[in-house]
N, C-alpha and C positions, 0 to 999 in steps of 0.2 A: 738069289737064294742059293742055286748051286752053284757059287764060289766062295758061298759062306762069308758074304760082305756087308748081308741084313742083319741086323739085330731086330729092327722091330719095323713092319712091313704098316703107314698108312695110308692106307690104302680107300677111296670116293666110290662108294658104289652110282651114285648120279654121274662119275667121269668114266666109270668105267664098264657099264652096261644092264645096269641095275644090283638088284642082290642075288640073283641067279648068277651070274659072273665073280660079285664077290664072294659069295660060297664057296667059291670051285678055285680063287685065288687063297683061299682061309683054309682051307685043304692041302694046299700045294705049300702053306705056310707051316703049317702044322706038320707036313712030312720032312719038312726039312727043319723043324724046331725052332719057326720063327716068329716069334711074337706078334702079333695085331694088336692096331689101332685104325680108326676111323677118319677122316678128314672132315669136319665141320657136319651138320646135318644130324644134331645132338639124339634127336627125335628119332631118326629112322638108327644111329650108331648104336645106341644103347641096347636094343632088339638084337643086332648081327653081334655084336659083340656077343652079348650073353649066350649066344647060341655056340659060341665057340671056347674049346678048355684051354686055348692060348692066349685067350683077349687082355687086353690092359684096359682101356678108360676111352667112352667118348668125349671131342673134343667139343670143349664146349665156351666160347668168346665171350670177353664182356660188353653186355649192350653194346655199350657206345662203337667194338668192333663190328658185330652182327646182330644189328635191330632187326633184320627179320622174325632168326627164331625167337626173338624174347616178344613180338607183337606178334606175329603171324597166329604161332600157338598156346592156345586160351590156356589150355589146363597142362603145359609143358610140367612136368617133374621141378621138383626143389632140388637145390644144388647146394647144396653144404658141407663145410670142410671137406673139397674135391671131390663129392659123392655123389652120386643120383639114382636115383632107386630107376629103375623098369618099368615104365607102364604096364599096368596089369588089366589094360582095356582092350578088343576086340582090334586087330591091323592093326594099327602102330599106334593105337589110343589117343589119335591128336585131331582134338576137334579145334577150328582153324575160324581166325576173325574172318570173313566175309567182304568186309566193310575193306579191312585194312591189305587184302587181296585185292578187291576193288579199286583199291586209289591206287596201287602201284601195280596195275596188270599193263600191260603193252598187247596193243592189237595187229596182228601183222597183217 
């Protein structure tokens, strides 16, 4: 970013230490006039994005890329003509199959 070689920073808040750390990356984006995006994780992207006046679009795959989020999350946002509105529920408004956590959990 200070060499001025970002245009648009996307940047995992699950790879990078939660949304406490992305905040404070979305900040340091912003001071130097660099656009944000999300990397996959449509559910929790939509939230951090919107919270920032530089954001662009979370990323968001087709099933057949990432069946998780399209099974995992029951009541996920409608996605039309590259849109998605915001959940306007309570944390990150995503109430989660159970079942479909259950068959693909790993016990270590």
């Amino acid at each position: 970013m200070e060499a001025g070689v970002i245009d648009v920073c996307n940047f995992d808040a699950s790879w990078s230490g939660g949304s406490t750390n992305w905040l404070r990356m979305a900040a340091l984006a912003h001071v130097y006039g660099v656009q944000l995006a999300h990397h996959e994780g449509p559910h929790v992207a939509a939230h951090l994005l919107a919270s920032q006046p530089n954001s662009t679009y979370p990323e968001v795959f087709h099933p057949d890329r990432d069946p998780v989020w399209w099974n995992v999350v029951l009541n996920r946002p409608d996605v039309r003509d590259g849109e998605m509105c915001v959940p306007s529920g309570p944390g990150f408004d995503s109430d989660l199959d159970w079942d479909f956590v259950r068959h693909h959990r790993v016990d270590g």
